[in-house]
Structure formats: C-alpha cells, structure tokens
Backbone as CSV, one residue per row, in Angstrom:
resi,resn,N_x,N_y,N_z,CA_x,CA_y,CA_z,C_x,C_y,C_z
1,UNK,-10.529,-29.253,-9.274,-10.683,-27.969,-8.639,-10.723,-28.143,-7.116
2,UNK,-11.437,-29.081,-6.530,-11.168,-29.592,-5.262,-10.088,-29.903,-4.485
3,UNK,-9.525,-30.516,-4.989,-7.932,-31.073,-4.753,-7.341,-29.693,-4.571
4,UNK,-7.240,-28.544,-6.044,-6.516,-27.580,-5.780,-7.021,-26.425,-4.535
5,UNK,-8.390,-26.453,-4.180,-8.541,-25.332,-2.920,-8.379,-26.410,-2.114
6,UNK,-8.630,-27.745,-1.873,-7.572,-27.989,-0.535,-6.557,-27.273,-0.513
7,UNK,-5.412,-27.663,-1.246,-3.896,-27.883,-1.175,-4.247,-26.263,-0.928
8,UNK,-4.697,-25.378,-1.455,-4.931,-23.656,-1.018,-4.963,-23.768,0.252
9,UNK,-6.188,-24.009,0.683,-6.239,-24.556,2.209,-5.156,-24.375,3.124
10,UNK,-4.580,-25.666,3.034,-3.396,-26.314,3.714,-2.119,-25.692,3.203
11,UNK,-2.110,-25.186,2.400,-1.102,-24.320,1.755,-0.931,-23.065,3.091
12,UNK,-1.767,-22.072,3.198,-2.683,-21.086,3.708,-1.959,-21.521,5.732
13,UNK,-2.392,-22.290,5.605,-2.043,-22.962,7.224,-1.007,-23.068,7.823
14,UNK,-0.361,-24.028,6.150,1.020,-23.757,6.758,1.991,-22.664,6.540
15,UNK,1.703,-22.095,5.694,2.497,-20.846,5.555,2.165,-19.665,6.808
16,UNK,1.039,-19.675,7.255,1.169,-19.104,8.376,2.082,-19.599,9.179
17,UNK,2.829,-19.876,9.367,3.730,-19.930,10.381,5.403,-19.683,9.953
18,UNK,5.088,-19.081,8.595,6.307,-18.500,8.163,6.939,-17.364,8.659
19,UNK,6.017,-16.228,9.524,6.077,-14.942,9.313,6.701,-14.857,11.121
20,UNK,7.263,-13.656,11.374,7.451,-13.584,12.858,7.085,-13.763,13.440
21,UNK,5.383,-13.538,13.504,3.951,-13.489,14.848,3.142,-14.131,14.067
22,UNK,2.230,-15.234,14.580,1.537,-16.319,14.528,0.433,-15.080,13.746
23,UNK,-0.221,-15.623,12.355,-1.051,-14.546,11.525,-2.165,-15.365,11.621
24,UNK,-3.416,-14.666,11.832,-4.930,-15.036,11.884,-5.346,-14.421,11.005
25,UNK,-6.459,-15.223,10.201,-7.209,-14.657,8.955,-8.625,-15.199,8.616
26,UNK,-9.417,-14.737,8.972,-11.050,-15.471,8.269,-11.464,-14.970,6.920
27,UNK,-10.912,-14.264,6.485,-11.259,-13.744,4.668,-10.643,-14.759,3.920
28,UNK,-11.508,-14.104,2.691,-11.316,-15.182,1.523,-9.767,-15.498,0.905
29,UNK,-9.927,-16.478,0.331,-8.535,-16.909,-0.264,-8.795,-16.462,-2.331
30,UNK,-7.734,-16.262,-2.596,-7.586,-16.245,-4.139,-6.255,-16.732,-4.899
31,UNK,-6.444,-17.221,-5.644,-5.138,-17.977,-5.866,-5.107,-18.091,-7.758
32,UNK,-3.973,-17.635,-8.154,-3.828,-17.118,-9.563,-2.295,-17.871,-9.941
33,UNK,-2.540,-19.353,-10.592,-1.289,-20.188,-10.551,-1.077,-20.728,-9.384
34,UNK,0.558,-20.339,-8.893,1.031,-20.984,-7.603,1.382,-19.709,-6.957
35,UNK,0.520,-18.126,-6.695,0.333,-17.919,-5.840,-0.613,-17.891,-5.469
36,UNK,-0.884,-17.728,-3.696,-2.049,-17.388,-3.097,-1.767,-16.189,-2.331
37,UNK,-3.190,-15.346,-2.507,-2.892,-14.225,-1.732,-3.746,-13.839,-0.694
38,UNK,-3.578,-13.536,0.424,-4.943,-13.356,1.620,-4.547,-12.277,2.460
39,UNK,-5.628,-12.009,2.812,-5.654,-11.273,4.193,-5.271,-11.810,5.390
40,UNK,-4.405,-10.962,5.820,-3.688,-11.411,7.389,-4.128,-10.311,8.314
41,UNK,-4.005,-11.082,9.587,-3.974,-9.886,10.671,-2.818,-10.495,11.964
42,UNK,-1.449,-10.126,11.931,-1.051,-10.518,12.855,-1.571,-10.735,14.617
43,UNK,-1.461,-11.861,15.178,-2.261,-11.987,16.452,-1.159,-11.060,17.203
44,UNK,-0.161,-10.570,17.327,0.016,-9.716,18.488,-0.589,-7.940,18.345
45,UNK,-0.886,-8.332,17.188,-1.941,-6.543,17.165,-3.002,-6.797,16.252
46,UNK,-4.183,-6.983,16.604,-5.556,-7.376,15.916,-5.893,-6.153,15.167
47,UNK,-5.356,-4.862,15.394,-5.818,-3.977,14.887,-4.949,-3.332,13.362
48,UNK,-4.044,-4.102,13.179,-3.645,-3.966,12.055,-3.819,-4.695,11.066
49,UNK,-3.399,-5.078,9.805,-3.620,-6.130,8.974,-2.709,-5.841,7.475
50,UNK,-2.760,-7.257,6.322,-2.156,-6.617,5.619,-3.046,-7.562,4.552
51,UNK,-2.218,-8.355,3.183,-2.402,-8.667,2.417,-1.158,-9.393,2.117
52,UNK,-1.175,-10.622,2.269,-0.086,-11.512,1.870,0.275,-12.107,0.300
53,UNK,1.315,-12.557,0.029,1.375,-13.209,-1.446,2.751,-14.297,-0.877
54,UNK,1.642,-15.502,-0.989,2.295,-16.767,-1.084,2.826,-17.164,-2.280
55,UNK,3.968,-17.881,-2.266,4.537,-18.487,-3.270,4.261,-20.350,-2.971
56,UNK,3.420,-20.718,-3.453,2.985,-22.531,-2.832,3.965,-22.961,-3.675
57,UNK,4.828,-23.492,-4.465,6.116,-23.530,-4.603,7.561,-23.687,-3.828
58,UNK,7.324,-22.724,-3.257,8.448,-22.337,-2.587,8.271,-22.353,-0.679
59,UNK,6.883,-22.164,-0.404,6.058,-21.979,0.661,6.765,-20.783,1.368
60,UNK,7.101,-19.774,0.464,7.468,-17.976,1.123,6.383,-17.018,0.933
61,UNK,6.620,-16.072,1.405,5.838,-15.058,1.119,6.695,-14.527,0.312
62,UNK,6.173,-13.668,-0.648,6.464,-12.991,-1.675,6.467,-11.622,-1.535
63,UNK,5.655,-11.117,-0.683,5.320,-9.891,-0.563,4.415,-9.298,0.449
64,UNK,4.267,-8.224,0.893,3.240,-8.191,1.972,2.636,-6.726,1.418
65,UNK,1.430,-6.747,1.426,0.932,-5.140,0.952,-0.223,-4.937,2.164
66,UNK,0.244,-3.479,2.620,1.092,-2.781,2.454,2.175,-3.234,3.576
67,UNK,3.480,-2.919,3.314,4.808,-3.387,4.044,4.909,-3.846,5.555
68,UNK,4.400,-2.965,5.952,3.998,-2.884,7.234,2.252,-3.204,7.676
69,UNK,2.041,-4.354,8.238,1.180,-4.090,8.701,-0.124,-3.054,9.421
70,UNK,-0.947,-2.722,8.595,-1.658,-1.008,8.699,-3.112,-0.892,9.500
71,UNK,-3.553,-0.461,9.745,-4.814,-0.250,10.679,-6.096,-0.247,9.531
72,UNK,-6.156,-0.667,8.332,-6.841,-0.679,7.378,-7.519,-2.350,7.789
73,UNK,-8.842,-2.606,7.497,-9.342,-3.753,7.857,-9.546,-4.579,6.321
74,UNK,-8.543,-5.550,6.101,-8.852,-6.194,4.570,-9.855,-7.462,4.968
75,UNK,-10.924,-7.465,4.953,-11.592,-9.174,4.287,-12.225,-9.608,3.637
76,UNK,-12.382,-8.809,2.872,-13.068,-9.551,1.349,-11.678,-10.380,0.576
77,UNK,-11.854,-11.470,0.274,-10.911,-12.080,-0.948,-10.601,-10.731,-1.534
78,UNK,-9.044,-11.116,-2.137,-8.039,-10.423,-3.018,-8.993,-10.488,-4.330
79,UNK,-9.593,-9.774,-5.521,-9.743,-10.098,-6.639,-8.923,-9.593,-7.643
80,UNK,-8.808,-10.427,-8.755,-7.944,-10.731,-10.071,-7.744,-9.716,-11.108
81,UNK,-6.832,-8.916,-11.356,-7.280,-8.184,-12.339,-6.213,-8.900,-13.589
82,UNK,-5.663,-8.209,-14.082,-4.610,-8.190,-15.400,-3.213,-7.824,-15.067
83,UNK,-2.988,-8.446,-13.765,-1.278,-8.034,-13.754,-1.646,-7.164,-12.603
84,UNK,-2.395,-7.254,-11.652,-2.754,-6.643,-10.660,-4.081,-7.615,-10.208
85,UNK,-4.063,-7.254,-8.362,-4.866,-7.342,-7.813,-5.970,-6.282,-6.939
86,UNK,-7.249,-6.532,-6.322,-7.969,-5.022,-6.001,-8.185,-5.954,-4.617
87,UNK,-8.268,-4.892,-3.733,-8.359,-5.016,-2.615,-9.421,-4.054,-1.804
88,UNK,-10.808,-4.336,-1.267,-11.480,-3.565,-0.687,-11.171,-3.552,0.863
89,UNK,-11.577,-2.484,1.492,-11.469,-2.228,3.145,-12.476,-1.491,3.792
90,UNK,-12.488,-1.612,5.078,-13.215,-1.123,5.721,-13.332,0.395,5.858
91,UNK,-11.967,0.848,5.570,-11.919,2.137,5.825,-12.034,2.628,4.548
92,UNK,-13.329,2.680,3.858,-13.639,3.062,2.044,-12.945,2.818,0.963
93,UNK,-11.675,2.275,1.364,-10.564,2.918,0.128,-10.625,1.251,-0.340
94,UNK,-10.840,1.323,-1.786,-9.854,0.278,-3.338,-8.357,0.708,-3.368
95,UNK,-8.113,-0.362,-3.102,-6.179,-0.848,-3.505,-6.316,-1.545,-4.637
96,UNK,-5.613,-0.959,-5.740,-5.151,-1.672,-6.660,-4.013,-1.901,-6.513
97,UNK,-3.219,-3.473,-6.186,-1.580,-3.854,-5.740,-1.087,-4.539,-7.454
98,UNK,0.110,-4.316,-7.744,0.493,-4.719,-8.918,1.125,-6.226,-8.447
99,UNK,0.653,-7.403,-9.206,1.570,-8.474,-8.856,2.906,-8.951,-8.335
100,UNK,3.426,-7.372,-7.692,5.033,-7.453,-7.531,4.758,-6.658,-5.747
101,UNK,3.454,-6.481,-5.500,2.950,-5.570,-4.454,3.076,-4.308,-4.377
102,UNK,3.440,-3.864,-4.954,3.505,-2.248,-4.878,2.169,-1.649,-5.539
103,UNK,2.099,-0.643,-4.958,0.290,0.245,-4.811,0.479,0.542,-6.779
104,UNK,-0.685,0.357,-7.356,-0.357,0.504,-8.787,-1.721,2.326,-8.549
105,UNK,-2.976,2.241,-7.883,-3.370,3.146,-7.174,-4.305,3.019,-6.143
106,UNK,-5.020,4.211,-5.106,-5.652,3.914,-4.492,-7.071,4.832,-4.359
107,UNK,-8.406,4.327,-4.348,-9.439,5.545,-4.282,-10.044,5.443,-3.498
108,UNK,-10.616,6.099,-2.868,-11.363,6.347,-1.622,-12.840,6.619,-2.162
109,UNK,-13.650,5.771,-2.278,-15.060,5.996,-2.841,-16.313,6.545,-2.331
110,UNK,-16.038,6.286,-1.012,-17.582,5.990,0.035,-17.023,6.285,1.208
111,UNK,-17.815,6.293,1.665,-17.620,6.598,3.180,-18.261,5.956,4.071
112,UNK,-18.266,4.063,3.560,-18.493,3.363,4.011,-17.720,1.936,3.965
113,UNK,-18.510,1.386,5.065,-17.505,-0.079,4.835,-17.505,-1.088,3.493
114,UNK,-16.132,-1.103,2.506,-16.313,-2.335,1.988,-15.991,-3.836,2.165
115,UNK,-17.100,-4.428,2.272,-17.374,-5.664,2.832,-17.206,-6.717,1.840
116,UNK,-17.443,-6.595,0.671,-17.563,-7.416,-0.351,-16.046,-7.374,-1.389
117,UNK,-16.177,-9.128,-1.791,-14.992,-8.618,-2.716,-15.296,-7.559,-4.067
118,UNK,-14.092,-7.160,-4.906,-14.228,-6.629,-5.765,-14.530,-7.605,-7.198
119,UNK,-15.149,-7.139,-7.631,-14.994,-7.567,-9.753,-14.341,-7.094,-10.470
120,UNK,-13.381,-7.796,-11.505,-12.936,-6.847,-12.084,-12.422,-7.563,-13.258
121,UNK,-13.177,-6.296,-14.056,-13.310,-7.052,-15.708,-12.309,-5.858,-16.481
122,UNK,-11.823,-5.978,-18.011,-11.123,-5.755,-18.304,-10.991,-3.776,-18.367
123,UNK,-12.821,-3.962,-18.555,-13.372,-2.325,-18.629,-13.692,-1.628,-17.224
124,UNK,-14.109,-2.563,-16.453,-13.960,-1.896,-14.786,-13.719,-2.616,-13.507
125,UNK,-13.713,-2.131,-12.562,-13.488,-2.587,-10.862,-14.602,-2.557,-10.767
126,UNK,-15.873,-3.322,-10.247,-17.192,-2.640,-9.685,-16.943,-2.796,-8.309
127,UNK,-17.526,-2.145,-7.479,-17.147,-2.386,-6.065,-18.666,-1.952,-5.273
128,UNK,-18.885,-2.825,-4.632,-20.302,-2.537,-3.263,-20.430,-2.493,-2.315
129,UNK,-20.849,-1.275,-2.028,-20.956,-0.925,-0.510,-21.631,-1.278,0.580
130,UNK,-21.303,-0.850,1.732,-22.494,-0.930,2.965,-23.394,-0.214,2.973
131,UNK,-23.175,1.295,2.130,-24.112,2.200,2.409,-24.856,1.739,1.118
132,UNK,-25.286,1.027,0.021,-25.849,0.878,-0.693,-25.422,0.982,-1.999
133,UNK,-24.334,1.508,-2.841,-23.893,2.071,-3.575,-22.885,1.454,-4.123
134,UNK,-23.078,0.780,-6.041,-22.413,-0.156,-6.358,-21.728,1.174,-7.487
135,UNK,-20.214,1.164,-7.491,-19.401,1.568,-8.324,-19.143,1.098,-9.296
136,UNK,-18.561,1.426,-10.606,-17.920,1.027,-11.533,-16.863,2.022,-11.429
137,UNK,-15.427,1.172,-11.029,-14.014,2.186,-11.197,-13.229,2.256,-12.455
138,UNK,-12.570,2.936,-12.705,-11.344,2.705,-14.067,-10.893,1.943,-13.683
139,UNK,-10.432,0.971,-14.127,-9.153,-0.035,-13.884,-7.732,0.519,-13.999
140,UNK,-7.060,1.643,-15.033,-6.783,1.980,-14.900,-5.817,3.148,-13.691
141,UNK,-6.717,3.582,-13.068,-6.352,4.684,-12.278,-7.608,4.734,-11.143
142,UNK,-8.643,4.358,-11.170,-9.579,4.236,-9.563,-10.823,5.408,-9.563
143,UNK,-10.555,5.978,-11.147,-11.637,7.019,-10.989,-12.758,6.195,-10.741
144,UNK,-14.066,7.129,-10.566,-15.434,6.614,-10.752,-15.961,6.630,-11.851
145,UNK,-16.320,5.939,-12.851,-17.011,5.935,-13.803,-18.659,6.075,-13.875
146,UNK,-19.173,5.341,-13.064,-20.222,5.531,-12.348,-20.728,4.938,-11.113
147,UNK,-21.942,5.264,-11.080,-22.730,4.742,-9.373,-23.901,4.235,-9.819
148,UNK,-24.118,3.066,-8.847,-25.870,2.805,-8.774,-26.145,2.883,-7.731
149,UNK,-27.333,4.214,-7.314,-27.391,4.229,-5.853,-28.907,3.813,-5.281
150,UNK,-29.739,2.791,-6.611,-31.269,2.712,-6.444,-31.628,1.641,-5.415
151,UNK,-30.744,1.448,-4.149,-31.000,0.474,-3.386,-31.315,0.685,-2.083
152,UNK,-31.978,-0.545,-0.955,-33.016,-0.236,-0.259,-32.107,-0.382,0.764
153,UNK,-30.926,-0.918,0.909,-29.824,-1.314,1.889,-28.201,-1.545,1.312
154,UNK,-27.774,-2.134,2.419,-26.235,-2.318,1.930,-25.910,-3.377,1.307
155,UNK,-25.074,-3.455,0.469,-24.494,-4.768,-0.613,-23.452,-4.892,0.090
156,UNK,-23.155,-6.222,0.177,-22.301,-7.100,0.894,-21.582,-8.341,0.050
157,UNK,-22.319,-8.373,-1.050,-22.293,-9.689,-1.477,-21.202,-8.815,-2.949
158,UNK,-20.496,-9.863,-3.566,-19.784,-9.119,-4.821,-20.844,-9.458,-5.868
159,UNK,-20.457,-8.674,-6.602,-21.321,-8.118,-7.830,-20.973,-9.443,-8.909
160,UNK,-21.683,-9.405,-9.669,-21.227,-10.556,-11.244,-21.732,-10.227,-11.957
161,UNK,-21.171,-10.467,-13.315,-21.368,-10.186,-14.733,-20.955,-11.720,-15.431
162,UNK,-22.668,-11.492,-16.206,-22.478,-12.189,-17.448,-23.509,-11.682,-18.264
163,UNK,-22.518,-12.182,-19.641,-23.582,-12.001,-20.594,-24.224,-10.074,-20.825
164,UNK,-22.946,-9.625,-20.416,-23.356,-8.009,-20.480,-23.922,-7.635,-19.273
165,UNK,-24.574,-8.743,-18.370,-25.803,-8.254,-17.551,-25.078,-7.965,-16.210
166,UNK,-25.279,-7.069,-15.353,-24.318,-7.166,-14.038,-25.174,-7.162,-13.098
167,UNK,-24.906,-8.433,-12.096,-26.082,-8.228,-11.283,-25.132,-7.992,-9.709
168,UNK,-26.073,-7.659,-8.728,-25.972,-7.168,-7.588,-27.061,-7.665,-5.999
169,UNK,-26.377,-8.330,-5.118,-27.748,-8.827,-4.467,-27.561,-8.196,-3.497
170,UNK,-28.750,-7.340,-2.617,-28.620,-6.698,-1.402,-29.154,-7.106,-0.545
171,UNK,-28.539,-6.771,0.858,-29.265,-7.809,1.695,-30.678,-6.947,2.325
172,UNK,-31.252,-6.469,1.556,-32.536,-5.785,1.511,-33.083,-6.912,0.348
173,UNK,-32.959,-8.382,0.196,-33.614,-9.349,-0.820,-33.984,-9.414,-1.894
174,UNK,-33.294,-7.853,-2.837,-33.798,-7.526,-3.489,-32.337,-7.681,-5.047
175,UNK,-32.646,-8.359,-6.042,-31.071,-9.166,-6.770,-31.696,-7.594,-8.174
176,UNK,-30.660,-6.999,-7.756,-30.527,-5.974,-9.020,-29.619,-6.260,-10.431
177,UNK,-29.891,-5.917,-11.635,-29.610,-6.294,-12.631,-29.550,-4.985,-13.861
C-alpha cells in the first residue's frame, strides 16, 4: 500500500506538468485502479479550480470536471462511489461526476463551506459541514434524506461507518455516533 501512494505521489507531480499552466494542489489524492483523481487549481488564476482524472498508465489526463476551470473551491479528496465520484466545495454544492466526468448530479445543501471529504456507501453520500450539519444524500440523485444538526460546531473531518454505526468528529471535541 506504501509503494502504491508513493507512485500516487510522484504520479500526481509529474503529471502536473501535463496541462498548459503549471497546476497547484494541496487536497487530497484518491485513486481507484490506475486512475488518480485530484483537485487542481491552475497557478495563473488561483481563483478557479477543477478536478482532474489521471490515467497513471498512460500519464494523461482523462478528463477535467468541470471543463473549464470554475470559481468553485474543490479540497477535500475526490470520494468513491459505484461508477461515480462525489465532490464537496466551498461554495455548498455536492458534485456527483460519473467516471467518464460528466455531472451525473448536483445539490446545493448548506449554505456553508464543505471542507471535508464525502462518504459514500451504497445507500448514501453523507456529507459535513462547517455550519455543523451532517447530511445523508441519495446517491442516486442528491436529495436529502436526512440531517443531524445536534452539534456544538463545524465538522471538518469526514464522517465513517462501520458496523451500522456512523460516526462524526467535530472540532467542538465532541466524536458523535
């Protein structure tokens, strides 16, 4: 497993320098086979950004979501779904991108920053906010299924499930379950 997030790593590094304008990125990496997919922000406009899909294979990009570099802030890691990936942002909204990049949908939850990556299990997206407020989405389509809003601050951290149990840690010190 080591060996392979190096070679992610260095994969990651050098493929930056595939693209027209030299791409800067401090968010997480995710990698499903021999692609990897991350958050970019081209250095000649800091204020845009996108979502890349490496081919480590081939060392191309595969895809860029959305096409154009957008004023949307991605850095939480890409997370995994079933033939799709979810993507949280700063500006409230879940991207669900289909493995081929194209928007499969998108919801606008909060009206706050998401900071954290997403979860996503076969029955939902959970997603956590800044303002306090952990979702469960359709996977499907991005509705809300529900909310937990019994918290003392903002969640930052991604959510996990096991064992049925889903827990949640806020940075109010307090690990909800």
């Amino acid at each position: 497993i080591l060996t392979t997030l190096m070679l992610a790593l260095a994969s990651a590094v050098l493929l930056s320098a595939c693209a027209a304008a030299p791409l800067e990125s401090w968010a997480g990496l995710t990698l499903d086979g021999d692609t990897l997919y991350v958050p970019l922000t081209p250095s000649n406009n800091r204020n845009r950004m996108y979502v890349a899909a490496f081919d480590l294979t081939t060392r191309e990009a595969d895809w860029f979501f959305p096409a154009e570099a957008a004023p949307e802030t991605m850095l939480a890691a890409p997370a995994l779904g079933d033939g799709f990936l979810v993507l949280t942002s700063y500006d409230s909204k879940v991207y669900a991108v289909n493995n081929n990049g194209t928007l499969r949908w998108e919801a606008e939850i909060d009206r706050s920053r998401l900071i954290a990556p997403a979860l996503v299990t076969d029955n939902a997206v959970y997603v956590a906010t800044s303002s306090g407020t952990l979702y469960a989405l359709n996977p499907d389509n991005g509705s809300i299924r529900w909310q937990f809003t019994d918290t003392q601050n903002a969640l930052w951290a991604a959510p996990l499930l096991h064992n049925d149990t889903l827990y949640q840690a806020g940075i109010d010190h307090f690990l909800y379950a």
